[in-house]
N, C-alpha and C positions, 0 to 999 in steps of 0.2 A: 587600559592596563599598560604599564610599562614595558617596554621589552631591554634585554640584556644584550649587550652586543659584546658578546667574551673574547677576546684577543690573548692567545694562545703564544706563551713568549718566553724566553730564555734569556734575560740579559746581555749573556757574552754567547748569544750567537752573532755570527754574524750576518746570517740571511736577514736575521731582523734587524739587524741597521743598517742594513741596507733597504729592505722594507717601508723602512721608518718616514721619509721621505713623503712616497705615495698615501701611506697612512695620513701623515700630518696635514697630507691636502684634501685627503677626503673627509675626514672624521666633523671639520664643520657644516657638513652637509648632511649629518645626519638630521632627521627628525626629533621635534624635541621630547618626544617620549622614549627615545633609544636613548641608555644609558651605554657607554664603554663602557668594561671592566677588564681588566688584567684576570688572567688566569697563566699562576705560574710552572713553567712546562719544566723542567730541570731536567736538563741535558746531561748533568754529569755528576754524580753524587762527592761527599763531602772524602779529601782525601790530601794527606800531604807529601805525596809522591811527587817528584819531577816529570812534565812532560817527557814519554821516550823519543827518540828522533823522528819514528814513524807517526806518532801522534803529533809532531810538531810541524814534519812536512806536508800531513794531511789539512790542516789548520791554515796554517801559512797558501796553502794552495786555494783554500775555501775564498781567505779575504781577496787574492786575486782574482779568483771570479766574480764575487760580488761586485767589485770595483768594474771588471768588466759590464757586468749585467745590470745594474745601477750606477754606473760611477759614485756610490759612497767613497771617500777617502778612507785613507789608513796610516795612522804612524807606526810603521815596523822597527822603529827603534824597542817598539815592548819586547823584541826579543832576546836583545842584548842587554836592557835593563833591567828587565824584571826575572826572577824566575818562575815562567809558566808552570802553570799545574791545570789541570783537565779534572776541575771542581768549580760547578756552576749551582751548585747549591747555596752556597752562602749569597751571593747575592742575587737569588731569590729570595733568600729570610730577608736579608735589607729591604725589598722593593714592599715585602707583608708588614713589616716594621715600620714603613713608613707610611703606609697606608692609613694606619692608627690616626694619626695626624693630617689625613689628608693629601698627602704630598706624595703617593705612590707612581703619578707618571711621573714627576718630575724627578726621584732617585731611578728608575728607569733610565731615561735621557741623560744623569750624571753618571750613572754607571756605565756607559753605552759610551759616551763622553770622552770618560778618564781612559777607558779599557782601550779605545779603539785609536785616538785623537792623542791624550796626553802621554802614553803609555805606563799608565798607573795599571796593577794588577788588583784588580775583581776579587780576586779567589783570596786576596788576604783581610781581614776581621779587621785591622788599621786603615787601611785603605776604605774601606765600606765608611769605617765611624768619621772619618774623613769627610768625606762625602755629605752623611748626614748632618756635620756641622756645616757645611758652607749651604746645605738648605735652609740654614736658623735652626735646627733640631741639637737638643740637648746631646754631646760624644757619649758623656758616662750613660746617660740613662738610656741613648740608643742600644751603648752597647750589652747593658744591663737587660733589655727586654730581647736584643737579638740573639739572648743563649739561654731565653725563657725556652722551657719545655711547650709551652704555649703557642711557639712560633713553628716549632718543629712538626706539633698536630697542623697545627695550620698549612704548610708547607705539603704534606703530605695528602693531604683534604686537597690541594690543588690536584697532585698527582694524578688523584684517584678522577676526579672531574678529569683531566685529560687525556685520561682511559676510557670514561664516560662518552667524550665527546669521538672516542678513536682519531684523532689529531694527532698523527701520526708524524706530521711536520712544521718543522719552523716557518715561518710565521705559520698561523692556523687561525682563522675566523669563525666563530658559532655567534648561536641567536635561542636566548631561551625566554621565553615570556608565558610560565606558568604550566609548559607541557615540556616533554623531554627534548633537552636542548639538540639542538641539529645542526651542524657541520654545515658551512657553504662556501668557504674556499680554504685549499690549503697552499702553500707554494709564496714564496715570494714575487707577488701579483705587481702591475703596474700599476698608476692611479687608475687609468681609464677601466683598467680589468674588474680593479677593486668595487669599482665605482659600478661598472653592469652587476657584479653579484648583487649587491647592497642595491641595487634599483629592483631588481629581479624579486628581493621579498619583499618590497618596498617601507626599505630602511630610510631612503635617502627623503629630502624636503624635494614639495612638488616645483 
């Protein structure tokens, strides 16, 4: 039987790209019966309010730690180019949208990408369809199925799974293979940390 290995995620957080890293070193060492899957966590619902100061220096504070604690990079020019908003919803509909086609880690990675690196903003709908054409995906029809009511259940179905899993935090790792999925790390882990959980249920190859 297959097992699921659910990776608990939020696009524009930033613990997860910094995460990302450790992740990308372990994940070829799973077993080839452990499937990854995204499970998307939405940190901040749909909204077109301006970040306020205190959400911004709280944010702004976060990527300096992650840098600290991973050395991920960061281009902080997104703050004077973009206008921030504290709406991570939308792309998570991008990441379920491209799923369809296969290509879900990899709009992941460009969102992660743009948001952190290029200082492109996430939180806007042009930006996303953006995205999904420079993965070969159709703009109009991405953006025609990302305001399908369909994505919206969809998105919400994630939620509810990371209620399920009580994943309480960004990054967040479960494992479900046909009984109720279980939680076995949460926190932004280092490889080696990641690497003992995943040996510990024995996820990893011998």
């Amino acid at each position: 039987m297959s097992i699921k290995l659910l990776y608990v995620v939020d696009p524009m957080c930033s613990w997860c790209y910094g995460f990302k890293s450790a992740l990308d070193e372990v994940l070829p060492e799973l077993n080839p019966n452990v499937q990854p899957e995204l499970v998307l966590g939405g940190l901040a619902p749909d909204s077109d309010e301006p970040m306020d100061a205190e959400t911004r220096s709280y944010v702004q504070q976060a990527w300096h730690a992650v840098t600290a604690q991973t050395g991920a990079t960061f281009n902080h020019d997104f703050w004077t180019a973009c206008k921030p908003r504290r709406s991570t919803y939308p792309s998570c509909r991008a990441v379920i949208v491209a799923r369809e086609v296969d290509l879900a880690w990899e709009m992941l990675a460009a969102i992660q990408r743009a948001y952190y690196l290029e200082a492109r903003n996430p939180s806007d709908e042009d930006t996303l369809v953006a995205l999904a054409e420079e993965l070969g995906i159709d703009g109009e029809a991405f953006r025609g199925r990302f305001r399908d009511p369909e994505i919206e259940e969809a998105l919400q179905a994630h939620l509810r799974l990371r209620t399920q899993l009580r994943a309480m935090s960004f990054p967040s790792i479960a494992m479900s293979h046909g009984r109720k999925p279980k939680l076995i790390a949460s926190g932004c882990l280092e490889a080696a940390e990641l690497r003992e959980a995943l040996r510990f249920e024995g996820l990893l190859k011998d």
